[in-house]
Structure formats: structure tokens, C-alpha cells
Backbone and ligand atoms as CSV (ligand in chain L), in Angstrom:
chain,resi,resn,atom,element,x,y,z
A,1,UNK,N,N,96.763,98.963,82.035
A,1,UNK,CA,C,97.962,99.568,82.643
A,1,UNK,C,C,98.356,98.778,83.888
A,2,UNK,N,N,99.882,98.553,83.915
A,2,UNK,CA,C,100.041,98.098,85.079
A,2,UNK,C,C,100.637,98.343,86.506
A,3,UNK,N,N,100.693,99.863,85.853
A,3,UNK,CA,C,101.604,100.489,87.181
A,3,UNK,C,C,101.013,101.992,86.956
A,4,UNK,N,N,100.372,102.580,87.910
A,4,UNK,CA,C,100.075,103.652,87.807
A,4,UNK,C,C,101.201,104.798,88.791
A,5,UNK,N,N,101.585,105.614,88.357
A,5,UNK,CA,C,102.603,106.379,89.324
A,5,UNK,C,C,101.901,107.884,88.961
A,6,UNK,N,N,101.590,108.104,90.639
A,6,UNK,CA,C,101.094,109.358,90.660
A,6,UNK,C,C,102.254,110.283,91.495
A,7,UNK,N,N,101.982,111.740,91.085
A,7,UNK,CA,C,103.061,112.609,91.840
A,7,UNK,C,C,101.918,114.019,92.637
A,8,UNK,N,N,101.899,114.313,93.268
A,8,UNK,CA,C,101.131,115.204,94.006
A,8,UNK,C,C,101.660,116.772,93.692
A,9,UNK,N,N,101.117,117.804,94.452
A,9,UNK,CA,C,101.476,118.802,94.115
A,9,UNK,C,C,102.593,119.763,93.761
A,10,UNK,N,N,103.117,120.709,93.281
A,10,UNK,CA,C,104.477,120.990,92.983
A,10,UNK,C,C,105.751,120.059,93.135
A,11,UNK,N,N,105.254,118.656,92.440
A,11,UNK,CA,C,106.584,118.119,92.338
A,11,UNK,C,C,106.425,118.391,91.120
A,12,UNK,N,N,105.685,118.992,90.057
A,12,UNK,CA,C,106.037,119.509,88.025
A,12,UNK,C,C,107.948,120.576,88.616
A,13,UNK,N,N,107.714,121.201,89.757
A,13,UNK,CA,C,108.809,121.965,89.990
A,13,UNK,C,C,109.957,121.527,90.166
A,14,UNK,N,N,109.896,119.748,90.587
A,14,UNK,CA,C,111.429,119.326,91.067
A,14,UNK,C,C,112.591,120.365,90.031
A,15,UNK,N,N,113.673,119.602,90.263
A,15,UNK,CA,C,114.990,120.316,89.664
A,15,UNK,C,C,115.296,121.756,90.230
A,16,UNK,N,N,114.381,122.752,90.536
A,16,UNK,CA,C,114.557,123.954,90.942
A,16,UNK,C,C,114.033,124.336,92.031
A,17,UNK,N,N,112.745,123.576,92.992
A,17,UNK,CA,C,112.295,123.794,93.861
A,17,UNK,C,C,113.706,122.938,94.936
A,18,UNK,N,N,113.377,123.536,96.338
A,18,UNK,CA,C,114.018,123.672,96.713
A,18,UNK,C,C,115.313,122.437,97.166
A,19,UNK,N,N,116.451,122.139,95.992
A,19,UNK,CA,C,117.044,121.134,95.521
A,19,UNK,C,C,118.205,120.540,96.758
A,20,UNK,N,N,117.769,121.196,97.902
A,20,UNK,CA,C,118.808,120.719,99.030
A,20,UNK,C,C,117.684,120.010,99.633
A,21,UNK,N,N,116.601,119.919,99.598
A,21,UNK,CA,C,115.869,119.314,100.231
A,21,UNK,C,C,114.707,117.662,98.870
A,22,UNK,N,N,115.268,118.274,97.710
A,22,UNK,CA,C,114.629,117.391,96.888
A,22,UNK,C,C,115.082,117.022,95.640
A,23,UNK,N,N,116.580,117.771,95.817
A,23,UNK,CA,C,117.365,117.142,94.779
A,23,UNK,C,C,117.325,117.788,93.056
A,24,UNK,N,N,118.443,117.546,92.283
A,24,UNK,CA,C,118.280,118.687,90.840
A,24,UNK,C,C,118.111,117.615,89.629
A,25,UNK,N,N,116.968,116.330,90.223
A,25,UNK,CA,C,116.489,115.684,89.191
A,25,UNK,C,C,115.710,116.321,88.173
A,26,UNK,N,N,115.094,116.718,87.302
A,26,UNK,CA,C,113.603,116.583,87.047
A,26,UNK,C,C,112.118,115.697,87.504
A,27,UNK,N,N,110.944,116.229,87.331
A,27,UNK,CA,C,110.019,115.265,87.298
A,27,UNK,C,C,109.905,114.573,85.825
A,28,UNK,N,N,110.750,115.044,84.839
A,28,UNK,CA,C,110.387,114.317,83.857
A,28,UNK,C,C,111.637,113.695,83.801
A,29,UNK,N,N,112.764,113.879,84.503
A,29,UNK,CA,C,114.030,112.819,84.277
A,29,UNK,C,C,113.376,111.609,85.230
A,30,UNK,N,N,112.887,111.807,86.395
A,30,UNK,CA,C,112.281,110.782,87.051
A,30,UNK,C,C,111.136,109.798,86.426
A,31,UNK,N,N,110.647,110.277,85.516
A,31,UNK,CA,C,109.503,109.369,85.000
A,31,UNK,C,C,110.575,108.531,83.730
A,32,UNK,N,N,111.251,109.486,82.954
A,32,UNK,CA,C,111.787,108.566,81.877
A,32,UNK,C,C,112.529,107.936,82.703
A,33,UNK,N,N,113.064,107.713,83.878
A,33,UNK,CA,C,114.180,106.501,84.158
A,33,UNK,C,C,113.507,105.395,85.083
A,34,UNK,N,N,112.307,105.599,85.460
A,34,UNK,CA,C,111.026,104.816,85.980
A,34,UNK,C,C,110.407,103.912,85.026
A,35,UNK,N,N,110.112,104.626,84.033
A,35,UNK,CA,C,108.992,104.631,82.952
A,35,UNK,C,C,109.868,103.234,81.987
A,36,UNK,N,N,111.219,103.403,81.632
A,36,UNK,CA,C,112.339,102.892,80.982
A,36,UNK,C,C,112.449,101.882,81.939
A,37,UNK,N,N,112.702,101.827,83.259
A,37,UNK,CA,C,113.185,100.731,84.100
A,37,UNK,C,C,111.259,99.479,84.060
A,38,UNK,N,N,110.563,100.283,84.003
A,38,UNK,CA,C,109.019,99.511,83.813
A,38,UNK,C,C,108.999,98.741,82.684
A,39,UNK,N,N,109.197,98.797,81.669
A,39,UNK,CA,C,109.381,98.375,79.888
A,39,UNK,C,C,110.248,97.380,80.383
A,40,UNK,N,N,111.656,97.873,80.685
A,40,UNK,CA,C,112.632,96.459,80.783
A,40,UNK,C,C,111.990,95.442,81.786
A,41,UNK,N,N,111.295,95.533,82.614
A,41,UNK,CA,C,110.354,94.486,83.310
A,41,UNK,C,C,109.400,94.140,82.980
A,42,UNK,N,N,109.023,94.503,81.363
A,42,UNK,CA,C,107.943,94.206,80.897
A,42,UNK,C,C,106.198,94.175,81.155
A,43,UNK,N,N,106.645,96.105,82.022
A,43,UNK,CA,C,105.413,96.016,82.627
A,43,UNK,C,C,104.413,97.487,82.124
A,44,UNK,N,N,103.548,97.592,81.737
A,44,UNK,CA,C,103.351,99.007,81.386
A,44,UNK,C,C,103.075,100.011,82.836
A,45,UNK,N,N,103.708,101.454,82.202
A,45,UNK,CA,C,103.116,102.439,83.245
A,45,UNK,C,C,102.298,103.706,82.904
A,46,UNK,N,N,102.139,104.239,83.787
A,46,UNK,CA,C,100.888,105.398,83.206
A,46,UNK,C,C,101.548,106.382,84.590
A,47,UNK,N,N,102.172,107.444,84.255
A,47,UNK,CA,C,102.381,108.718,85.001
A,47,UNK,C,C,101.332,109.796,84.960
A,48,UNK,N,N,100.897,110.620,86.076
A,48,UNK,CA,C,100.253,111.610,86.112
A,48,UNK,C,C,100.655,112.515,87.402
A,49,UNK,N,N,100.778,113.976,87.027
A,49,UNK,CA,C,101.111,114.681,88.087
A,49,UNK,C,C,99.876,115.542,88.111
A,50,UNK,N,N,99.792,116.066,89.180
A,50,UNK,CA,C,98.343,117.116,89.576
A,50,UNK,C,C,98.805,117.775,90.853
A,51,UNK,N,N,98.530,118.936,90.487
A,51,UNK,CA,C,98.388,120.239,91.469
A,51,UNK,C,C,97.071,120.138,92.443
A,52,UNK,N,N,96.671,119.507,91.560
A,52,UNK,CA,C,94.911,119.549,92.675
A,52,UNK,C,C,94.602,117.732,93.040
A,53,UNK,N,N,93.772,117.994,94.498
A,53,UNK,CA,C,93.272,116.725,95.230
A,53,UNK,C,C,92.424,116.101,93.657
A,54,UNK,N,N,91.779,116.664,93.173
A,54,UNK,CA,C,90.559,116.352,92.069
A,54,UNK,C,C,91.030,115.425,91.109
A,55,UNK,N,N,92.166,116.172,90.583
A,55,UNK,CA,C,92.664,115.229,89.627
A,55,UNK,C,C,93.304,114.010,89.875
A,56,UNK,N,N,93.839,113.874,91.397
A,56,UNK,CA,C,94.370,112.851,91.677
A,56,UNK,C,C,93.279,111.450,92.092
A,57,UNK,N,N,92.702,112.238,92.367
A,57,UNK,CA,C,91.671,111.645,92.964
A,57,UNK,C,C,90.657,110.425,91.511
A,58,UNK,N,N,90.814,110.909,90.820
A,58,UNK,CA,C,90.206,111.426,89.234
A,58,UNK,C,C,91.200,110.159,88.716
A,59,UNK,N,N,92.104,110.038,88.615
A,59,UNK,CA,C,93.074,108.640,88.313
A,59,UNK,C,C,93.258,107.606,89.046
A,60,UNK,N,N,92.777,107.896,90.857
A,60,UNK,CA,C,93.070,106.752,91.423
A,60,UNK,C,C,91.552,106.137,91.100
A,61,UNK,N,N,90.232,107.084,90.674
A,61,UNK,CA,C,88.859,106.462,90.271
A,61,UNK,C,C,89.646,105.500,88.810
A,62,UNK,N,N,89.967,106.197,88.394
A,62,UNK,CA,C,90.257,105.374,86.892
A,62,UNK,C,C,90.831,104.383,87.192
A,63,UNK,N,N,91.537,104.279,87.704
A,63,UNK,CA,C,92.787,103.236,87.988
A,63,UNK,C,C,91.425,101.591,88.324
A,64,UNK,N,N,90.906,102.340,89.431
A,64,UNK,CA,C,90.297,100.513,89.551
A,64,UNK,C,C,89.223,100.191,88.358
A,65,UNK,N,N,89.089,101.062,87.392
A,65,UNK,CA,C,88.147,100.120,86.382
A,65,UNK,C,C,89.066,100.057,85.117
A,66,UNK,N,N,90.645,100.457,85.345
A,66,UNK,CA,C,91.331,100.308,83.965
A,66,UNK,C,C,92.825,99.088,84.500
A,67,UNK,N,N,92.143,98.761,85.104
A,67,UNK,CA,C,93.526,96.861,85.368
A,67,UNK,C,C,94.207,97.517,86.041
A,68,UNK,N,N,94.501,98.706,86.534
A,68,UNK,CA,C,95.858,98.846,87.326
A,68,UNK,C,C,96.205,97.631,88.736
A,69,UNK,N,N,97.589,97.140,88.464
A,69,UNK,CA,C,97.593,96.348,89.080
A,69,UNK,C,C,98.405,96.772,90.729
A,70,UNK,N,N,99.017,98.067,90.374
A,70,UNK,CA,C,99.697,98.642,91.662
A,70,UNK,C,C,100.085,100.050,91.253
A,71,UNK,N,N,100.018,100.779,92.664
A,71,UNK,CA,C,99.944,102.382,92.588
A,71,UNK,C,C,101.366,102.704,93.035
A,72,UNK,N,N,102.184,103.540,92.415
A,72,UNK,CA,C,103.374,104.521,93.899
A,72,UNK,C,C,103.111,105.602,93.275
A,73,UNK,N,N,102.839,106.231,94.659
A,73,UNK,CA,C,102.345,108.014,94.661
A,73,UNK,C,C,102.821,108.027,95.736
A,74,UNK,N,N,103.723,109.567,95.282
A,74,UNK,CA,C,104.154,110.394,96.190
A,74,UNK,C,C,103.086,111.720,96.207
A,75,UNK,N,N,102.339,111.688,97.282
A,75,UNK,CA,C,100.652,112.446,97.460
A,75,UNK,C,C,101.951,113.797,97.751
A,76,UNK,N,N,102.926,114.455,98.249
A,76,UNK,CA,C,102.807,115.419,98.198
A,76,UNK,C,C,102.785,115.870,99.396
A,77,UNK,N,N,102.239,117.283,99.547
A,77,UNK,CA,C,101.846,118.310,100.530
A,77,UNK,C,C,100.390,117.713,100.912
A,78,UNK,N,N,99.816,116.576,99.936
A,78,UNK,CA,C,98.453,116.155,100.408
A,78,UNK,C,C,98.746,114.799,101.418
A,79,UNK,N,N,99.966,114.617,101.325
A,79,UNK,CA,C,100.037,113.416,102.274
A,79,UNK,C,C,99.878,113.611,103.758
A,80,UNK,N,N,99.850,115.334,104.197
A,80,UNK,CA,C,99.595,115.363,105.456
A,80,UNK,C,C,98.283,115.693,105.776
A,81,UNK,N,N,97.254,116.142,104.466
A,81,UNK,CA,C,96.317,117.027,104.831
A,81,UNK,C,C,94.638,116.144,104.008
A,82,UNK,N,N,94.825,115.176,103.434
A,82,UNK,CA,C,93.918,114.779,102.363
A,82,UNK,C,C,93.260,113.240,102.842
A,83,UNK,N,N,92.206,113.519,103.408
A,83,UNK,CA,C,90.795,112.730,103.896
A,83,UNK,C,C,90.749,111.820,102.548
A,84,UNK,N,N,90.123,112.642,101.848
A,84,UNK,CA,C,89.855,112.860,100.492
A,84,UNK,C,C,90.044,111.657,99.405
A,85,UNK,N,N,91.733,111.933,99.492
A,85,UNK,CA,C,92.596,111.160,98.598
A,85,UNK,C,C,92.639,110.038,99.301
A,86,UNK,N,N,93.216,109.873,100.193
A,86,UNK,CA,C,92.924,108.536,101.348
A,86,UNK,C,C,91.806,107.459,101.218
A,87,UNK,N,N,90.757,108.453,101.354
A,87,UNK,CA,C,89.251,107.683,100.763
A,87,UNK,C,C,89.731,107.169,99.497
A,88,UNK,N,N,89.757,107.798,98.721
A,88,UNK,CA,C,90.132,107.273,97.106
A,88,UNK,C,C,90.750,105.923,96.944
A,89,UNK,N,N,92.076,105.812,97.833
A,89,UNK,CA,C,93.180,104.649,97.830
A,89,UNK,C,C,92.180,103.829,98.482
A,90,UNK,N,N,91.399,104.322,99.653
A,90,UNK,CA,C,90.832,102.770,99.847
A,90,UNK,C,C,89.322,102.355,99.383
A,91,UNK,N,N,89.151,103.302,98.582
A,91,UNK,CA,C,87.741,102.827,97.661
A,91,UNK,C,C,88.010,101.421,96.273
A,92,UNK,N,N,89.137,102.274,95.770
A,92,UNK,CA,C,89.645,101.233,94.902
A,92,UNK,C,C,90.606,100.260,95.093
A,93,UNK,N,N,90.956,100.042,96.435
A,93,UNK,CA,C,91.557,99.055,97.173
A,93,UNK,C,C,92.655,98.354,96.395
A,94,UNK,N,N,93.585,99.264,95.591
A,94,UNK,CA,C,94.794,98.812,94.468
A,94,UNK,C,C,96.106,99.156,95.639
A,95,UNK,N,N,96.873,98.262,95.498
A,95,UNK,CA,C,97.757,97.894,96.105
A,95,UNK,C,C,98.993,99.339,95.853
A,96,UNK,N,N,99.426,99.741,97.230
A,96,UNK,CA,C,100.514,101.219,96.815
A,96,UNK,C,C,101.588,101.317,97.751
A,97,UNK,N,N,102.385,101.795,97.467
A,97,UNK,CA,C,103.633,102.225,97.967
A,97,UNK,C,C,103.925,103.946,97.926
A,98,UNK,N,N,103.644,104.202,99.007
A,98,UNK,CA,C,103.899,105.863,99.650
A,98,UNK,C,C,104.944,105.978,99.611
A,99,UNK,N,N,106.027,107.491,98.464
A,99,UNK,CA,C,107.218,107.673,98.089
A,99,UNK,C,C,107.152,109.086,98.717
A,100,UNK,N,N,108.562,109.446,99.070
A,100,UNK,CA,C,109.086,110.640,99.552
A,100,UNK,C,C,110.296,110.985,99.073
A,101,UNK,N,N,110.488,111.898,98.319
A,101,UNK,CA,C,112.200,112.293,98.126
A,101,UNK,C,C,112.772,112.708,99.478
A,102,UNK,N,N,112.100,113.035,100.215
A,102,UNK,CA,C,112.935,113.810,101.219
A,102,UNK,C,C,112.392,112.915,102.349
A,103,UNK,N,N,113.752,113.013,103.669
A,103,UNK,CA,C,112.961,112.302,104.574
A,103,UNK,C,C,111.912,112.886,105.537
A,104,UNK,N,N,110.741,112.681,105.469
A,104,UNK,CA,C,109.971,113.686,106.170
A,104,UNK,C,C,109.807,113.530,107.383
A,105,UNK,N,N,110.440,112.652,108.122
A,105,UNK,CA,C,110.458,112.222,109.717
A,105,UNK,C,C,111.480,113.205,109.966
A,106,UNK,N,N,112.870,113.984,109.459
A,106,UNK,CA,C,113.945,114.835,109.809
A,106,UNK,C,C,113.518,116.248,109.738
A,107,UNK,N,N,112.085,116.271,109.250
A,107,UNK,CA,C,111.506,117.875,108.729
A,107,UNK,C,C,110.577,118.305,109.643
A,108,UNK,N,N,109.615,119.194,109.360
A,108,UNK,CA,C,109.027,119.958,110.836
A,108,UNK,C,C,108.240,118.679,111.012
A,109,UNK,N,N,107.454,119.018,112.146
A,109,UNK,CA,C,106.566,118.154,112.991
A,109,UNK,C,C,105.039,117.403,112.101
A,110,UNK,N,N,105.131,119.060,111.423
A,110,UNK,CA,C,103.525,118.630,110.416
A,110,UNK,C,C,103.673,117.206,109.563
A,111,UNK,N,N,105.240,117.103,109.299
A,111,UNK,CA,C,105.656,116.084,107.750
A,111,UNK,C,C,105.237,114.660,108.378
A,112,UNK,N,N,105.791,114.730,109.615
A,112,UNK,CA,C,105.549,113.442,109.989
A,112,UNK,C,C,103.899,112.276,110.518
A,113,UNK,N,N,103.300,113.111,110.171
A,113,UNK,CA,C,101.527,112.773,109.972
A,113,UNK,C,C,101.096,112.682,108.241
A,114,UNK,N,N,100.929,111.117,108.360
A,114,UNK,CA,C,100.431,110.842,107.120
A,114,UNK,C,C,98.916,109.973,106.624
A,115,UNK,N,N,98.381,110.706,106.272
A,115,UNK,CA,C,97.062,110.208,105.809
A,115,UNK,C,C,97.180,108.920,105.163
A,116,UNK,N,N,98.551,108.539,104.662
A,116,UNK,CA,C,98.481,106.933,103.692
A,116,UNK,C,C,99.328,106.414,104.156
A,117,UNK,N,N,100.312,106.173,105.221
A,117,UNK,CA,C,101.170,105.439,105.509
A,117,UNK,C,C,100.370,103.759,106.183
A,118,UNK,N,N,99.414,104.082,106.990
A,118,UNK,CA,C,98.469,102.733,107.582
A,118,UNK,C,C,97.853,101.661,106.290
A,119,UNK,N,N,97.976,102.771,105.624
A,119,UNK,CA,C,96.972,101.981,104.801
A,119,UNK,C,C,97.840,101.368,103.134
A,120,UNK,N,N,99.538,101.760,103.427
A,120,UNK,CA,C,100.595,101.321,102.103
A,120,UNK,C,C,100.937,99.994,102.280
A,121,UNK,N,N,101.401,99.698,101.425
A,121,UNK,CA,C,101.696,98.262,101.191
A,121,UNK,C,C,103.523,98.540,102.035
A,122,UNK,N,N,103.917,99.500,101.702
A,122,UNK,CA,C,105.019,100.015,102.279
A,122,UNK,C,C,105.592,101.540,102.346
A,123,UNK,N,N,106.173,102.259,102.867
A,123,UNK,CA,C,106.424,104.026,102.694
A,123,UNK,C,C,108.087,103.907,102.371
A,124,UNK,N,N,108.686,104.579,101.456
A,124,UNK,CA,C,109.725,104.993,101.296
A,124,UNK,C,C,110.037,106.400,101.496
A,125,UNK,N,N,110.830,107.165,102.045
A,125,UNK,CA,C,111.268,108.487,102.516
A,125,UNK,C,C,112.652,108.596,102.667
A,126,UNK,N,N,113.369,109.656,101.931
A,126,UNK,CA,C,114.598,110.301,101.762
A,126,UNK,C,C,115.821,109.835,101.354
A,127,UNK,N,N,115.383,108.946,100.087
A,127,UNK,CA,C,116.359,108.254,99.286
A,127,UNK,C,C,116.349,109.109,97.687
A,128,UNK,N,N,115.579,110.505,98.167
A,128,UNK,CA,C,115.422,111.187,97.004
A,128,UNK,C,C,114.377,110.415,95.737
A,129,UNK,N,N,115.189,110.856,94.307
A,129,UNK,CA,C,114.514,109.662,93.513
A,129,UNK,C,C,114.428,108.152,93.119
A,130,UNK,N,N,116.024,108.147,93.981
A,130,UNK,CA,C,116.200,106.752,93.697
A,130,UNK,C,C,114.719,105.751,94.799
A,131,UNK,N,N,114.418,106.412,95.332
A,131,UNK,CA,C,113.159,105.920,95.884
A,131,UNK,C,C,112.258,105.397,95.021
A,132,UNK,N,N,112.295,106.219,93.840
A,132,UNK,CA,C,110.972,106.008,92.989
A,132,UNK,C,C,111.230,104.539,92.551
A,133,UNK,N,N,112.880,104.116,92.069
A,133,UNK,CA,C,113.394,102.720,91.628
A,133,UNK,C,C,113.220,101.838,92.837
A,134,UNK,N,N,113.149,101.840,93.865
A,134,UNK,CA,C,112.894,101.176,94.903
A,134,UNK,C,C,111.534,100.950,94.953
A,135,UNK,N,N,111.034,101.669,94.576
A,135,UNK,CA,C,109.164,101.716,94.529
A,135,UNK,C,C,108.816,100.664,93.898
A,136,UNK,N,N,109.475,100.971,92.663
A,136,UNK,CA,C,109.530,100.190,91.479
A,136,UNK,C,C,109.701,98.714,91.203
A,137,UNK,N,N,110.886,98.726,92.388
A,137,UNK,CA,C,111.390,97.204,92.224
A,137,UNK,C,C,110.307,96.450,93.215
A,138,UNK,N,N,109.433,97.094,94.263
A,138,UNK,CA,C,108.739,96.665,95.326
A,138,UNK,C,C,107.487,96.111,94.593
A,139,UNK,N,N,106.644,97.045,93.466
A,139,UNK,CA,C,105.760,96.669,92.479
A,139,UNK,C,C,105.617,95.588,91.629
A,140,UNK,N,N,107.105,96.087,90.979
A,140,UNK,CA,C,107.561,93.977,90.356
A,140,UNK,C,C,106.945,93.154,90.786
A,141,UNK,N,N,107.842,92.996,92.488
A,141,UNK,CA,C,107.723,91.911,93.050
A,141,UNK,C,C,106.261,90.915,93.414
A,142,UNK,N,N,105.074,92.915,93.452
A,142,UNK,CA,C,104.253,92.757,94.258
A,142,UNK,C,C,103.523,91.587,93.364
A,143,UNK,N,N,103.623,92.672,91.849
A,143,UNK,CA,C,102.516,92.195,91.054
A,143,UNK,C,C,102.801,90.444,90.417
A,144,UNK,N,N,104.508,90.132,90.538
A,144,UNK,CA,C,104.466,88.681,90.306
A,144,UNK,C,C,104.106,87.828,90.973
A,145,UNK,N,N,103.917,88.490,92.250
A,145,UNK,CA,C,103.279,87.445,93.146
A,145,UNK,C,C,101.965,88.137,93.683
A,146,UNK,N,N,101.537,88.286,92.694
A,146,UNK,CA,C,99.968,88.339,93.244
A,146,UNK,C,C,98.899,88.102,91.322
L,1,DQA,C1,C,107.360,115.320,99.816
L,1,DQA,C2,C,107.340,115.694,101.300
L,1,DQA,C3,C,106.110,116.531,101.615
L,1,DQA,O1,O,106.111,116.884,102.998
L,1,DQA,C4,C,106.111,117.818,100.804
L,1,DQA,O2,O,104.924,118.544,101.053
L,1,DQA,C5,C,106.305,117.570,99.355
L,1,DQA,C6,C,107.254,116.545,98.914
L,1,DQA,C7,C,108.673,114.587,99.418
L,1,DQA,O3,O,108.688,114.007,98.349
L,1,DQA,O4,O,109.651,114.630,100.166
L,1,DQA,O5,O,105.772,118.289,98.517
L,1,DQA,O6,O,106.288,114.436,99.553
């Protein structure tokens, strides 16, 4: 696999959760127009969403013994709170890009503390989903030149 894209907790809810702040995409319109834009670059991807630290945690283990060549995860509600997951990204030391639909520097005080921003290859925040294509195009680049 060459692109692993993880999504963190209650984003399975996009489209209906709260859509002034995250927009009336889907999480599954977001993966097929990710997933579709990956193929035309001739690159494979592997999506996974999880409600829990475990499971995420659980794919970024997989990820370094299955070729992944670059990560974008949007960690979520765990991006302010997760030791954990953090450890994970830098155990398997795979190259990532921290995504945000929303901008979380304009939101309460808590949003703006992030457990993975030091340690991303780059952070995107409040370009909604088109972020995820920005992610996307950043991965390309990463993985042709590396
Ligand atoms: C989010 C921002 C987080 O603060 C929040 O907990 C989320 C979504 C975003 O995509 O804007 O669940 O990561």
C-alpha cells in the first residue's frame, strides 16, 4: 500500500455532524474522491476510520511492516489528547500530513494544542475536504521524491 489515510473519531458522522463547522460532504464521498484522485496517480490507498485510539493505533502498527510509503490522518478529537497515537507515528517513523476540515486555530483554545503537528511532514486546517486533495497532492510529491 502506498498511501495509508486514516480518519479519527466521529468523522463516520461527517455530512450531518455539525455541517457549519465540517461541511455536508460524506466520509465516504471523501474517500471515493481521494481514493479515485490516488489510482489516477497511480498510487494505491488503504482508508480506515476508528472511533477508538486502538484501532488507529492498530494500522499505523501495520502500516510500517506493510510498505506504506506515506500517512494523512486527520487524528480527530485525538489530535488534542493522544500520547498514545503520537507514539505510534513516531515508532513507525512513516512520513504524514496532519488534516483538519475545520480550522482549529479559529475554535476554542483546547483545538489549538496538537499532539502531531511537531512531528508532520506538514498540517492542513480549514479548507474542509478539499484539504484531504491537498494532502494528497503533498504525498505524490513526497513519495516521488523520496
Ligand atoms: C477536526 C478538529 C478536531 O478539533 C475535532 O475534534 C474533530 C475534527 C477537524 O477535522 O476539523 O473531530 O479534526
Amino acid at each position: 500500500m502506498d498511501i495509508l489515510l486514516l480518519n479519527g473519531p466521529n468523522l463516520n458522522m461527517l455530512g450531518t455532524r455539525e455541517p457549519e463547522q465540517y461541511g455536508v460532504q460524506t466520509l465516504d464521498d471523501i474517500v471515493a474522491r481521494i481514493s479515485a484522485l490516488a489510482t489516477d496517480a497511480g498510487l494505491s490507498i488503504e482508508h480506515h476510520q476508528d472511533n477508538s485510539e486502538a484501532g488507529l493505533i492498530d494500522k499505523v502498527h501495520a502500516a510500517s511492516k506493510n510498505g506504506t510509503k506515506y500517512i494523512i490522518i486527520n487524528p480527530a478529537a485525538f489530535t488534542h489528547t493522544s500520547v498514545a497515537l503520537r507514539d505510534a507515528m513516531l515508532a513507525t517513523d512513516i512520513a504524514f500530513t496532519e488534516v483538519h476540515l475545520s480550522n482549529v486555530y479559529k475554535r476554542e483554545a483546547f483545538r489549538k494544542q496538537s499532539y502531531f503537528s511537531d512531528i508532520a511532514e506538514g498540517v492542513i486546517s480549514g479548507f474542509g475536504a478539499q484539504g484531504y486533495e491537498f494532502a494528497l497532492d503533498a504525498a505524490i510529491t513526497y513519495i516521488k521524491e523520496h
